[in-house]
C-alpha positions as semicolon CSV with decimal commas, in nm:
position;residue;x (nm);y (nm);z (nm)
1;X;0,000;0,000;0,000
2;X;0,290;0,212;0,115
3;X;0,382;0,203;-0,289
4;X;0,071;0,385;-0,405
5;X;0,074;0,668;-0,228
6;X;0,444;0,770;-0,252
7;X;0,785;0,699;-0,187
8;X;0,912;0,486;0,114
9;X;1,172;0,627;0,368
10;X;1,389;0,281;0,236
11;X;1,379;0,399;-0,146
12;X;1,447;0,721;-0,096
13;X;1,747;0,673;0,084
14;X;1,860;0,371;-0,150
15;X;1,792;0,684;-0,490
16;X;2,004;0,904;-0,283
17;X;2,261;0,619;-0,272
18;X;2,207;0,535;-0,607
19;X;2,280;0,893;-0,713
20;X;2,526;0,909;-0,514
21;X;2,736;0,659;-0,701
22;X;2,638;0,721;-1,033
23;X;2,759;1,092;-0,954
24;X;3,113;0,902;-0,883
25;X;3,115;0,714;-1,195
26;X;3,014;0,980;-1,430
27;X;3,375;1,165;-1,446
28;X;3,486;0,834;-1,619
29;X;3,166;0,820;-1,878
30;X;3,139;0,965;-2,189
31;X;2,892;1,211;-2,304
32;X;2,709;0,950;-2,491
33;X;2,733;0,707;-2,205
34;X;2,654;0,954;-1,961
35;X;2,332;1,098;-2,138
36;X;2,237;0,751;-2,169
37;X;2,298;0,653;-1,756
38;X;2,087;0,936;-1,720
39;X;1,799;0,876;-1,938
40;X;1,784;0,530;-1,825
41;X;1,814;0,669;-1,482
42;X;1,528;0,893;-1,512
43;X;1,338;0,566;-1,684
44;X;1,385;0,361;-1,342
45;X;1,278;0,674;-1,087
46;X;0,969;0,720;-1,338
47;X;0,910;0,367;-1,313
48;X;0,985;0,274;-0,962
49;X;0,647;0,470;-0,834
50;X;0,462;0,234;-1,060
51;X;0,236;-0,048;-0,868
52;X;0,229;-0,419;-0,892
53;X;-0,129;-0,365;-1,107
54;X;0,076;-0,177;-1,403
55;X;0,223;-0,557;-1,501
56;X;0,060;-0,717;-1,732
57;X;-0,011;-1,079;-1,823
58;X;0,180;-1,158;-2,225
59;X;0,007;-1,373;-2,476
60;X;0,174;-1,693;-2,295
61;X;0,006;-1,610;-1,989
62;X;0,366;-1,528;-1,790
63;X;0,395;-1,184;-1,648
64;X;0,519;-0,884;-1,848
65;X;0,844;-0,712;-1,711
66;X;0,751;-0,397;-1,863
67;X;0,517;-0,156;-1,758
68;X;0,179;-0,096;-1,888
69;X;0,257;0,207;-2,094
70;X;0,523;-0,062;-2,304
71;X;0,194;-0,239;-2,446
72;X;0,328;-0,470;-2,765
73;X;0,660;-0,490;-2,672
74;X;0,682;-0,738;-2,387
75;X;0,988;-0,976;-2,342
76;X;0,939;-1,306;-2,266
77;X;1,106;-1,485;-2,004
78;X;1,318;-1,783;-2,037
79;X;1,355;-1,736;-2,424
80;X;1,672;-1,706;-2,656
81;X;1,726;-1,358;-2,800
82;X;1,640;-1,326;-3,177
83;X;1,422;-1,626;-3,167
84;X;1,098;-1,600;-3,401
85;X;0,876;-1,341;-3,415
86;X;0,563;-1,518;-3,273
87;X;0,766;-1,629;-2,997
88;X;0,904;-1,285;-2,871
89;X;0,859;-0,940;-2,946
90;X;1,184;-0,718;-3,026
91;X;1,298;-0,516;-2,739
92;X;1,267;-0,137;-2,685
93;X;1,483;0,130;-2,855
94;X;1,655;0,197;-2,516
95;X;1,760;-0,172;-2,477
96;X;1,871;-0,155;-2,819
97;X;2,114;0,139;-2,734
98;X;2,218;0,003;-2,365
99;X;2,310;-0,337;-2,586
100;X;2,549;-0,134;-2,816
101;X;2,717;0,080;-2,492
102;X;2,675;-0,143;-2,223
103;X;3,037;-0,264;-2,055
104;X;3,186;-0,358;-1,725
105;X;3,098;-0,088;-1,551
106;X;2,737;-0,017;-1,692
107;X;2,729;-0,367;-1,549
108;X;2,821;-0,291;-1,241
109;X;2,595;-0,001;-1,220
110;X;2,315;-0,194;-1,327
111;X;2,394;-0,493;-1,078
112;X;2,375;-0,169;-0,832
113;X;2,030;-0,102;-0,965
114;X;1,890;-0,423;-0,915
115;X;2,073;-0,482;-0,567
116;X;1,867;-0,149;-0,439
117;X;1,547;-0,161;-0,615
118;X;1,381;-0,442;-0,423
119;X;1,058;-0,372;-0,638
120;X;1,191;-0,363;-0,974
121;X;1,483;-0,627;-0,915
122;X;1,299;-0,910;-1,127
123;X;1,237;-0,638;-1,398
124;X;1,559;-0,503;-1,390
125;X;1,691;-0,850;-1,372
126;X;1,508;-0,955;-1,659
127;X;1,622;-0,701;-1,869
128;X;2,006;-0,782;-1,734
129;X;1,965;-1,145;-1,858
130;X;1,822;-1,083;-2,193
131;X;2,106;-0,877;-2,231
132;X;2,337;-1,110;-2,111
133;X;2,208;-1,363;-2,343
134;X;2,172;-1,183;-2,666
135;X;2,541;-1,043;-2,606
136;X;2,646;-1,406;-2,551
137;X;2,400;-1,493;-2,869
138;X;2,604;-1,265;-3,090
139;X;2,960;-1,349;-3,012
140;X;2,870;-1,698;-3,086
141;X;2,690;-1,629;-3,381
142;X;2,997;-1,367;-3,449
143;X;3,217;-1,694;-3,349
144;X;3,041;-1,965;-3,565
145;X;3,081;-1,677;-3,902
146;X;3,457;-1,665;-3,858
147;X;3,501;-1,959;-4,056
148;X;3,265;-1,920;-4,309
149;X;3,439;-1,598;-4,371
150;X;3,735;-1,772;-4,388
151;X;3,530;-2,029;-4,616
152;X;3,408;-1,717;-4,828
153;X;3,728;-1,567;-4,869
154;X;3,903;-1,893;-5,041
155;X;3,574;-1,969;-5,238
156;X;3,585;-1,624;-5,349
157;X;3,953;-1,631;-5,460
158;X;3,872;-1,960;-5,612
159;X;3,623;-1,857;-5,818
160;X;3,832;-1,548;-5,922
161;X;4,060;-1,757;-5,996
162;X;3,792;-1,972;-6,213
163;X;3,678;-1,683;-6,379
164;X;4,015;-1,564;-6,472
165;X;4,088;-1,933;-6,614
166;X;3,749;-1,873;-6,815
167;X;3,851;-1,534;-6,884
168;X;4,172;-1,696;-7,060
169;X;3,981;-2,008;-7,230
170;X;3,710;-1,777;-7,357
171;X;3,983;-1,528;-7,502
172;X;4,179;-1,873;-7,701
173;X;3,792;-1,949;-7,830
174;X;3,725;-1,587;-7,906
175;X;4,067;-1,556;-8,105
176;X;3,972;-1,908;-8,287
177;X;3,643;-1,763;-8,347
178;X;3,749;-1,531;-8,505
179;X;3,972;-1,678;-8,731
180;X;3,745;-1,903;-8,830
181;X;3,497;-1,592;-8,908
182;X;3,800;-1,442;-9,147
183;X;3,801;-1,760;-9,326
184;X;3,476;-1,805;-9,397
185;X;3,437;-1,427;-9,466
186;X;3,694;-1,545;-9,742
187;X;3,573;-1,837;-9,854
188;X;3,197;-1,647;-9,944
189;X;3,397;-1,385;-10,121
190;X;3,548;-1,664;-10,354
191;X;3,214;-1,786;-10,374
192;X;3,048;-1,509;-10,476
193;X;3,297;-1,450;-10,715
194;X;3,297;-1,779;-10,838
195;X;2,906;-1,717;-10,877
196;X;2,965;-1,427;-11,050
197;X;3,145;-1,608;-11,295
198;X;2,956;-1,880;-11,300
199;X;2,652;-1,660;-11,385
200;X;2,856;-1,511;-11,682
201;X;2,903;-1,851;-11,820
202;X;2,516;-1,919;-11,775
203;X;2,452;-1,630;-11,988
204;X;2,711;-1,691;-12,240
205;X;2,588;-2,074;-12,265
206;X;2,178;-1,955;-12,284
207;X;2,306;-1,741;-12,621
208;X;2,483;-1,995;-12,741
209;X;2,195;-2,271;-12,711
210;X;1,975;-1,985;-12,861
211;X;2,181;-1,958;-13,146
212;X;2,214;-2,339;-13,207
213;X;1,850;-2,371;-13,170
214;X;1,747;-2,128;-13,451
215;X;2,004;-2,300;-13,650
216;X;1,875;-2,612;-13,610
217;X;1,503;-2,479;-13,702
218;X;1,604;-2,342;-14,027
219;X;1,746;-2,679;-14,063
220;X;1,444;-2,906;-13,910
221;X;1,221;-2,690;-14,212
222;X;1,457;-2,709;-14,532
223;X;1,492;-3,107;-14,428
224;X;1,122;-3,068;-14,446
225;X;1,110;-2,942;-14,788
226;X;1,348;-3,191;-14,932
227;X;1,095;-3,486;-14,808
228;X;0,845;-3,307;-14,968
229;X;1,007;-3,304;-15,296
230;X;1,146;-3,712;-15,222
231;X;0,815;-3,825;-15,196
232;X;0,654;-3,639;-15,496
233;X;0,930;-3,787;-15,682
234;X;0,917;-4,157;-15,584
235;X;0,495;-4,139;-15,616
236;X;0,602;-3,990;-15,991
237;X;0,811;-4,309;-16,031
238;X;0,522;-4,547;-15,944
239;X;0,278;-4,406;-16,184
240;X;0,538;-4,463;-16,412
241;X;0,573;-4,822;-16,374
242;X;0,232;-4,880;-16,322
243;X;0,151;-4,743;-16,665
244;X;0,436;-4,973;-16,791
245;X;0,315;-5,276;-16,638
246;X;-0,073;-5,258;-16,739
247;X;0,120;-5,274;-17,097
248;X;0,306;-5,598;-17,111
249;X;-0,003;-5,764;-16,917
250;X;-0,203;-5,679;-17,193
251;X;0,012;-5,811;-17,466
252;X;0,093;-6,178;-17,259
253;X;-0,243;-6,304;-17,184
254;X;-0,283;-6,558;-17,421
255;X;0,060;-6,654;-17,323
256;X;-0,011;-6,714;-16,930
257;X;-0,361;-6,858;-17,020
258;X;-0,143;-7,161;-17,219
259;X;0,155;-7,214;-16,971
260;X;-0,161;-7,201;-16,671
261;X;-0,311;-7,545;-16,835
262;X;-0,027;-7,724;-16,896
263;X;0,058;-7,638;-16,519
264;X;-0,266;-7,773;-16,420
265;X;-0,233;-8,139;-16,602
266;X;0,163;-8,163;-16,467
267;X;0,023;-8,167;-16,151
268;X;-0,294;-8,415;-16,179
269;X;-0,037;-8,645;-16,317
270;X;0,198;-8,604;-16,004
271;X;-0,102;-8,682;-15,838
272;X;-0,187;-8,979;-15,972
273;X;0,163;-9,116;-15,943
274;X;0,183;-9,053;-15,613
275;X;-0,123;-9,225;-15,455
276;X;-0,037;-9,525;-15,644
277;X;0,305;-9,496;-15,451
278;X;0,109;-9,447;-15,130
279;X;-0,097;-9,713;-15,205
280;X;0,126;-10,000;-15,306
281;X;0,451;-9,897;-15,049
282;X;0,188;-9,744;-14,751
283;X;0,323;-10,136;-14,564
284;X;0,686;-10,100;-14,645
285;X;0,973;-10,055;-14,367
286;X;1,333;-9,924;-14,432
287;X;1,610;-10,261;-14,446
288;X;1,816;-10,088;-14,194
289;X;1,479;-10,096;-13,981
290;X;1,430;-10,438;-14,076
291;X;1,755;-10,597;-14,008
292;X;1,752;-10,398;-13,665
293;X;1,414;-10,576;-13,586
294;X;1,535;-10,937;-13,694
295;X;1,877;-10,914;-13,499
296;X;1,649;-10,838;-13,214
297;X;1,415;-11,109;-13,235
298;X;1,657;-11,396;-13,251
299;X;1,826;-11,215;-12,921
300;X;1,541;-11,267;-12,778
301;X;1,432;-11,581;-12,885
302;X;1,800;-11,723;-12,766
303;X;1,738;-11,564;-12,452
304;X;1,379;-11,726;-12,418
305;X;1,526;-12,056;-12,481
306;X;1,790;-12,012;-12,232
307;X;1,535;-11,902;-11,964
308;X;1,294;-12,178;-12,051
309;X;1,581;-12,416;-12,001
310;X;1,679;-12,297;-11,705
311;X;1,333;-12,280;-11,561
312;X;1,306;-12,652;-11,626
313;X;1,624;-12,686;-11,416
314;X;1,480;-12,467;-11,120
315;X;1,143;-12,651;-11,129
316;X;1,327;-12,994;-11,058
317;X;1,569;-12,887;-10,826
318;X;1,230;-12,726;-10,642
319;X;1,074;-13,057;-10,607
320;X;1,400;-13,220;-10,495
321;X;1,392;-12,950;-10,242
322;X;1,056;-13,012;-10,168
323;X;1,101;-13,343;-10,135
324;X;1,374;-13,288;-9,875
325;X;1,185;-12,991;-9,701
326;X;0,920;-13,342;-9,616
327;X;1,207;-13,549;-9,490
328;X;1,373;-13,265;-9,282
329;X;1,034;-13,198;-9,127
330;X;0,953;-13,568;-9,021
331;X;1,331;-13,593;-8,911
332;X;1,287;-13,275;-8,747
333;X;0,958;-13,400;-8,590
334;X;1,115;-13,725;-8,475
335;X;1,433;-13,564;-8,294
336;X;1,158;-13,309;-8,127
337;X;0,962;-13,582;-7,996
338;X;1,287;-13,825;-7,933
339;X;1,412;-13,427;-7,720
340;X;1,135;-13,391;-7,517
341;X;1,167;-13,767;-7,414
342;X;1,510;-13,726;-7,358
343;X;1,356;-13,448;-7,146
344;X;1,094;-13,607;-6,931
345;X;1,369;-13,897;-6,877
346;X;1,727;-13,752;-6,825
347;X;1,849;-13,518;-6,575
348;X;1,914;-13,134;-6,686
349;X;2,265;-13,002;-6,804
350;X;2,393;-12,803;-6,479
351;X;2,454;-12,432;-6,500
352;X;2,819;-12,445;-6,498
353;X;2,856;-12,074;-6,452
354;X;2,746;-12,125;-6,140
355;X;3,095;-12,236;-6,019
356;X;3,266;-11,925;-6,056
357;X;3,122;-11,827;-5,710
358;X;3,316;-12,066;-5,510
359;X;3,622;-12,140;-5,711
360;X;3,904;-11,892;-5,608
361;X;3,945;-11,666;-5,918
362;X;3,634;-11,577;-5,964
363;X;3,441;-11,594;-6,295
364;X;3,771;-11,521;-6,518
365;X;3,931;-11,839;-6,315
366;X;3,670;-12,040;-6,419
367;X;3,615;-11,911;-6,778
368;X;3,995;-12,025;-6,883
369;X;3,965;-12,353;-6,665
370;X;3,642;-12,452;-6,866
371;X;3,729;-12,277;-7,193
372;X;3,702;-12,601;-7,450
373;X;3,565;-12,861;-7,185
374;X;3,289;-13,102;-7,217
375;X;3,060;-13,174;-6,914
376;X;3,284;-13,491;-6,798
377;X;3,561;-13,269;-6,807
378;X;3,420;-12,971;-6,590
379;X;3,313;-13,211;-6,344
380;X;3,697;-13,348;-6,342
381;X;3,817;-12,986;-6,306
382;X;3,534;-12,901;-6,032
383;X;3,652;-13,210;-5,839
384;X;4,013;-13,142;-5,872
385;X;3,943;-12,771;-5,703
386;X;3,721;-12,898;-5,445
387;X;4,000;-13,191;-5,357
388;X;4,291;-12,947;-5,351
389;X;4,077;-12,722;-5,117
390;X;4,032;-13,023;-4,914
391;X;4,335;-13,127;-4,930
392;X;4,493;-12,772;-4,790
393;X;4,273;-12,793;-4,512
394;X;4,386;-13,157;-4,406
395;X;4,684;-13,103;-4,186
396;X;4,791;-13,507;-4,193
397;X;4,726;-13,794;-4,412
398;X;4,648;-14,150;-4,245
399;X;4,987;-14,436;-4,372
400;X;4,866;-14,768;-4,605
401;X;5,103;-14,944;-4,400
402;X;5,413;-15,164;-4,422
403;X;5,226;-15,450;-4,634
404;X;5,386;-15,602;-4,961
405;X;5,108;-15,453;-5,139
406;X;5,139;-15,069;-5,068
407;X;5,373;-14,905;-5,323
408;X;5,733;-14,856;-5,174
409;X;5,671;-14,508;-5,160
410;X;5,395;-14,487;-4,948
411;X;5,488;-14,755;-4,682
412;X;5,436;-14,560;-4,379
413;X;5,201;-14,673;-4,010
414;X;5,052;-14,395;-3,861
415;X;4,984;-14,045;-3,960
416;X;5,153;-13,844;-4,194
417;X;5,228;-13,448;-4,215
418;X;5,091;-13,257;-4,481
419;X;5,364;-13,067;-4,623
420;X;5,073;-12,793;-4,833
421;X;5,264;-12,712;-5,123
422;X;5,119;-12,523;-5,416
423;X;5,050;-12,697;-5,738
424;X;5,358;-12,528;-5,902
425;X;5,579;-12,635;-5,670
426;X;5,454;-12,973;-5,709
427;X;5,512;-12,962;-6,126
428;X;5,866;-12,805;-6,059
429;X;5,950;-13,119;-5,810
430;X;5,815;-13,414;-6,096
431;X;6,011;-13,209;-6,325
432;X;6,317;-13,248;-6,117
433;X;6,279;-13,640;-6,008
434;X;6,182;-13,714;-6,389
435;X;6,514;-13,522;-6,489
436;X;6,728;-13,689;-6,276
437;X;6,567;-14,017;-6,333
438;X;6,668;-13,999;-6,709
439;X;7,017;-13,857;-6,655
440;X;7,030;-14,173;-6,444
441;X;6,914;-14,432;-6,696
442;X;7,121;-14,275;-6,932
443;X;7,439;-14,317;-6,696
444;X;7,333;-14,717;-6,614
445;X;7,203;-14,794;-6,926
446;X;6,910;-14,954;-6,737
447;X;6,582;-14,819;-6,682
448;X;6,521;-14,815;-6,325
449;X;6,163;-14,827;-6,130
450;X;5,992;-14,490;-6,119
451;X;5,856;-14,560;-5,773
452;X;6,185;-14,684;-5,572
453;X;6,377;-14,382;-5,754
454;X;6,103;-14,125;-5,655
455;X;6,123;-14,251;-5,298
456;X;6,506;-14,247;-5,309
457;X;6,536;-13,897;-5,462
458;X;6,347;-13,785;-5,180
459;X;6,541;-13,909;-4,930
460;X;6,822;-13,724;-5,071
461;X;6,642;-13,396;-5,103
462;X;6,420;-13,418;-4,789
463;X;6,598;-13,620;-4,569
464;X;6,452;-13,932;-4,440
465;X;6,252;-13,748;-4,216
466;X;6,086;-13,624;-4,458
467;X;6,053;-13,823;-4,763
468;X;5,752;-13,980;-4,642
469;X;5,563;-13,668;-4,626
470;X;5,628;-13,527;-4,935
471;X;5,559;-13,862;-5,112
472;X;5,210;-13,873;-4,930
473;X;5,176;-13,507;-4,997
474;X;5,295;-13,545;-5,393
475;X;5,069;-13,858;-5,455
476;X;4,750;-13,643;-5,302
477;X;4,807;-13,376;-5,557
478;X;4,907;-13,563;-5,875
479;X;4,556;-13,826;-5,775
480;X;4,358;-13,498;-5,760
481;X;4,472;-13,321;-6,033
482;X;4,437;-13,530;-6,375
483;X;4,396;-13,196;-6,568
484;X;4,745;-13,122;-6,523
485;X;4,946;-13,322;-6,786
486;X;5,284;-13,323;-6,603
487;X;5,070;-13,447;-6,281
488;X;4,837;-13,686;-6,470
489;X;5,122;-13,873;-6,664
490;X;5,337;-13,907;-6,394
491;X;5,074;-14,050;-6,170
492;X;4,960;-14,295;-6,440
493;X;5,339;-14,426;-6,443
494;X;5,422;-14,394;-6,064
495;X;5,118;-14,614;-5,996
496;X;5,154;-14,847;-6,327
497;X;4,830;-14,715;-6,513
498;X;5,020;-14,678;-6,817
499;X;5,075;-15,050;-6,894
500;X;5,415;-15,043;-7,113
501;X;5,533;-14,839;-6,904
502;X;5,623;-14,593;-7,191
503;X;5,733;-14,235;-7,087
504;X;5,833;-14,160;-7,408
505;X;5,504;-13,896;-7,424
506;X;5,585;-13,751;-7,062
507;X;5,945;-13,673;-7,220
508;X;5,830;-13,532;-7,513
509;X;5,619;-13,320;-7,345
510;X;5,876;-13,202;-7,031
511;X;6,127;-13,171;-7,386
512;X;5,906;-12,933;-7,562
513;X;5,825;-12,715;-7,220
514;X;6,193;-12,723;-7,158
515;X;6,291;-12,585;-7,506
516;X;5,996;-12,305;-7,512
517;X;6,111;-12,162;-7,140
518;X;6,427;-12,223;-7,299
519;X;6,385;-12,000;-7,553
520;X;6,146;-11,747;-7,351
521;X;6,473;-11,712;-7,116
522;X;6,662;-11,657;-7,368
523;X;6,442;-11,402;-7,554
524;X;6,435;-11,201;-7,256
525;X;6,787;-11,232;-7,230
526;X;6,833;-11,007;-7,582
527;X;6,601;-10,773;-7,491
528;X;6,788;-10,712;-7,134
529;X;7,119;-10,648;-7,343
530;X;6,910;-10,413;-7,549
531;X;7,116;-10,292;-7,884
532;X;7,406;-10,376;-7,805
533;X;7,628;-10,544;-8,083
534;X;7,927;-10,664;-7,879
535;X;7,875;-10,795;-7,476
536;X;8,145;-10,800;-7,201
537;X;8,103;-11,044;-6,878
538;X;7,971;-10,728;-6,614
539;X;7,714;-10,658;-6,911
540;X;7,589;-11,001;-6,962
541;X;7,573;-11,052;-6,584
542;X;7,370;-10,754;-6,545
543;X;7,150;-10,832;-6,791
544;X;7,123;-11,247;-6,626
545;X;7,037;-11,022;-6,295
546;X;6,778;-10,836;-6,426
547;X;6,552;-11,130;-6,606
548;X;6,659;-11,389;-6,304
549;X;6,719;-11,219;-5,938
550;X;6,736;-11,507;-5,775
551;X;7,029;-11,682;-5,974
552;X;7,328;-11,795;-5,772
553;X;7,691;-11,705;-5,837
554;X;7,761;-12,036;-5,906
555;X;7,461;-12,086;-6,210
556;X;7,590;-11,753;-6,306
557;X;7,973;-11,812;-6,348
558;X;7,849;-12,149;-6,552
559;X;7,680;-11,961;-6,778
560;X;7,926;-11,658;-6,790
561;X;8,149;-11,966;-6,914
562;X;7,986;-12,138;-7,175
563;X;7,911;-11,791;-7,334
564;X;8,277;-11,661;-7,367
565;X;8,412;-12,047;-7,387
566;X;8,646;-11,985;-7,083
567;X;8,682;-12,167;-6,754
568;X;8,596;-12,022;-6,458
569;X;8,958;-11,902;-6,336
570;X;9,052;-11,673;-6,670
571;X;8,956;-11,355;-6,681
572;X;8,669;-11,263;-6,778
573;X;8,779;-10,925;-6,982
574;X;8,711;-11,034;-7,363
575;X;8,445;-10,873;-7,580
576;X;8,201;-11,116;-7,769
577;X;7,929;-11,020;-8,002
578;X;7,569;-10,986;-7,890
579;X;7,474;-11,291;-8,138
580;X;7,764;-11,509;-8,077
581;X;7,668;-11,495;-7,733
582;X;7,325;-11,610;-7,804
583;X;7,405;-11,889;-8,021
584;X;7,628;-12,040;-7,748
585;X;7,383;-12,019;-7,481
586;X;7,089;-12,194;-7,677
587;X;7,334;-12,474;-7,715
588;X;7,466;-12,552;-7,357
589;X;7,190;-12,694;-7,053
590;X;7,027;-12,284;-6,998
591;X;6,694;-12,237;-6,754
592;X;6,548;-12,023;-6,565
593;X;6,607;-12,020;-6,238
594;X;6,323;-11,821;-6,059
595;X;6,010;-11,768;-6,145
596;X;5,908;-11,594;-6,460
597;X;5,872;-11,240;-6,366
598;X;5,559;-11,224;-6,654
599;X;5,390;-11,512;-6,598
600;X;5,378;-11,458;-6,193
601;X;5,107;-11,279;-6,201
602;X;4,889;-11,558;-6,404
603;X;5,022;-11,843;-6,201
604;X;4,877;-11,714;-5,866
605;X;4,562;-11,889;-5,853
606;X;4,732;-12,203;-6,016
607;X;5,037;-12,239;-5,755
608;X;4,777;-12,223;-5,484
């Protein structure tokens, strides 16, 4: 209340203050700054009698720091300076001028202010901070415009620098411009002079074709006047000739009327003659047609005959045929009848292929041991491979005895070992007794018993011991394998099947396989040494090392002799030809020693 009627004791003495100071300050102001303390001053004192009911509420509903004589230009609080205009309104010409002046000690003045004037202190404060902020508001607008002057500067100078560059490219276009313009001016001068020229040769050429044309006129109408006169004088010529030929006809008639009659019987004559030709030759051919014809006919008629004869000859070779054609069908009737008999009354033929399953090998085993073989024959071969299988699995045979009767090679009580050798190391040993049995005959003279020598050479090889069970062992395999020749024949004489004893057919046979390894080996031999012409001893025992690895010294030093025809203890330095070498070998006792390196591979199954 104390407010509207005056001023209080308290604000009086704080003006007096306040005057007080500004007095102080003043001697360091300005003119401009002080008229403007003073107005603003003056502003405050005016204002400071105001009420509370001079505020006013602002279109947001927050209370105006102005008083009521401001009306449209309140400042809102708690808003950035220079924000949009609906927003806030722009501030008063005084703050605008306080903004531009105001500095540390306007400040301090105006802190002074607002510490004093209790009533006005939020006004005053107001004001203070909206300053405060739109100072702040323009250095860092001032702030964030430094570099884009910066920016604006070198863009600037750049595109100076661009224009300049234009400038320069526009003044080289310009200058070619322009030469191009002189040279075209130039070329449409020469054009229009050669027009001009042109033109004068137009008009010279339009008088000249004038001239030729009224030339040619005169001459299109005196060649028109010379026809004229042509063709009166050619239709002169014809009357002329008419007139002379109406004058002989007159004076020949009689003449033509004659010669026209004798004309006319000449030809009734012709006529005559010739339909009596036409009638009497109308049938007649040409002889050259004629002969043609005949020469014809007999062809044919030769031909006819031939045909006819040789259809005779068809027809009874046809019913000899037929006649056959009835036999073959009641023969072929009977066997079909006597087949399905046969059918109903013997057993099937087994499916051989079958066997492949369970003979070792497999079905290309089987295919070479049946290739060629009748039934009887497979069923020897199937029994042979199921005895040897047998046979393998039998670890002991049971002895004949000691009796008079059991063969000397097989006298034996008790059980005997099976030894299980393969089938090709059963061959090789028959090989080897039947060799040494004929060296031996051939040394005595005599021919000795196959059986005690058999027994005998295995004593020496095997020992006692052991003779017994290779004997049992080597009977087993040559009674279960008659497919194998060497086997089969020397079973048939160990046991005295063959009954005159004659081995001559064994021999010939171990003969011939001893000549063809013989010659394999040796084969083999040439192809080691390669071509080569002339041999040394390292050579030729390289080359007996490579076909035959497991060849002794001793079987090597033999042979190494009997090629270069020295004995063992000369030196073994001389050079013999490739051939030479050869021919010696094939001569002297040569074999093999191990197994064939190419035929290893194919005796697998077999040597089992």
């Amino acid at each position: 209340m104390a407010a509207r009627g005056g001023t209080s004791p308290e604000s009086s003495s704080k003006t007096t203050s306040c005057q007080t100071h500004i007095r102080s300050v003043k001697p360091t102001l300005s003119k401009k700054q002080k008229a403007l303390v003073s107005s603003g001053s003056k502003v405050l004192f005016k204002h400071h009698s105001f009420s509370l009911r001079s505020f006013q509420l602002s279109a947001r509903g927050q209370w105006s720091m102005w008083p009521a004589f401001a009306a449209g230009q309140t400042v809102l609080r708690n808003h950035k300076p220079c924000s949009a205009p609906e927003e806030r309104t722009c501030s008063p010409r005084l703050q605008k001028d306080m903004l531009s002046f105001l500095s540390q000690p306007y400040r301090e003045i105006f802190e002074f202010f607002i510490d004093n004037f209790k009533t006005y202190k939020p006004l005053l404060s107001a004001i203070k901070n909206e300053y405060e902020a739109t100072l702040a508001h323009q250095k860092e607008t001032i702030r964030a415009l430094e570099p884009l002057k910066a920016m604006v500067t070198t863009v600037s100078e750049e595109c100076t620098q661009q224009m300049l560059a234009l400038q320069e490219k526009e003044k080289v276009e310009i200058n070619t411009l322009k030469q191009e313009k002189h040279h075209l001016l130039k070329f449409i001068d020469n054009m229009k002079e050669e027009k001009s020229s042109l033109q004068t040769q137009v008009e010279h050429l339009q008088m000249s074709v004038a001239e030729e044309y009224t030339r040619y006129l005169q001459e299109y109408g005196a060649r028109k006047l010379l026809l004229a006169k042509l063709n009166d004088m050619h239709n002169e010529q014809l009357n002329v000739k008419q007139h002379q030929a109406q004058a002989v006809k007159g004076e020949d008639v009689v003449k033509l009327t004659l010669a026209l009659k004798m004309a006319r019987q000449d030809l009734t004559k012709a006529q005559m003659k010739l339909n009596a030709m036409t009638a009497e030759y109308g049938d007649v051919v040409p002889r050259r047609h004629f002969e043609s014809l005949e020469k014809k006919y007999s062809d044919l008629l030769q031909e006819m005959k031939t045909l006819r004869k040789d259809f005779d000859q068809l027809h009874e070779e046809y019913g000899t045929l037929l006649e056959i054609h009835r036999e073959t069908a009641e023969e072929r009737d009977s066997f079909f009848t006597r087949l399905q008999e046969a059918e109903r009354s013997h057993t099937p033929r087994p499916n051989w292929a079958k066997c492949s399953e369970v003979i070792p090998g497999g079905v290309e085993r089987w295919d070479r041991l049946a290739k060629g073989k009748s039934s009887h024959q497979l069923v020897d071969v199937l029994l042979e491979e199921i005895g040897i299988g047998v046979l393998k699995e039998m670890n002991a045979f049971r002895g004949w005895g000691k009796g008079n009767k059991v063969p000397v090679h097989l006298r034996y009580e008790g059980e005997v070992k099976n030894k299980k050798p393969t089938k090709k190391d059963v061959v090789n040993i028959l090989k080897d007794v039947w060799k040494e049995k004929i060296a031996l005959d051939q040394q005595t003279g005599e021919r000795s018993s196959l059986p005690e020598f058999f027994l005998s050479y295995l004593q020496k090889k095997y020992g006692d011991a052991s003779a017994v069970e290779w004997s049992y062992t080597l009977y087993e395999y040559m009674r279960l394998c008659p497919s194998n020749h060497v086997m089969s024949s020397f079973y048939e004489i160990l046991t005295g099947k063959d009954e005159e004893g004659n081995p001559e057919p064994f021999v010939a046979k171990l003969r011939s396989q001893y000549v063809s390894e013989k010659q394999e080996y040796l084969q083999e031999l040439k192809n080691s040494l390669g071509d080569a012409t002339e041999v040394d001893a390292d050579d030729l025992k390289a080359a007996f090392c490579r076909i035959d690895p497991e060849i002794s010294d001793q079987t090597l030093d033999a042979y190494i002799g009997l090629a270069y025809q020295v004995r063992r203890e000369q030196p073994d330095q001389e050079v013999v030809p490739a051939d030479t070498i050869l021919e010696r070998l094939r001569v002297g006792d040569v074999r093999r020693v191990g197994p064939s390196l190419r035929k290893e591979s194919t005796t697998d199954f077999e040597g089992e």
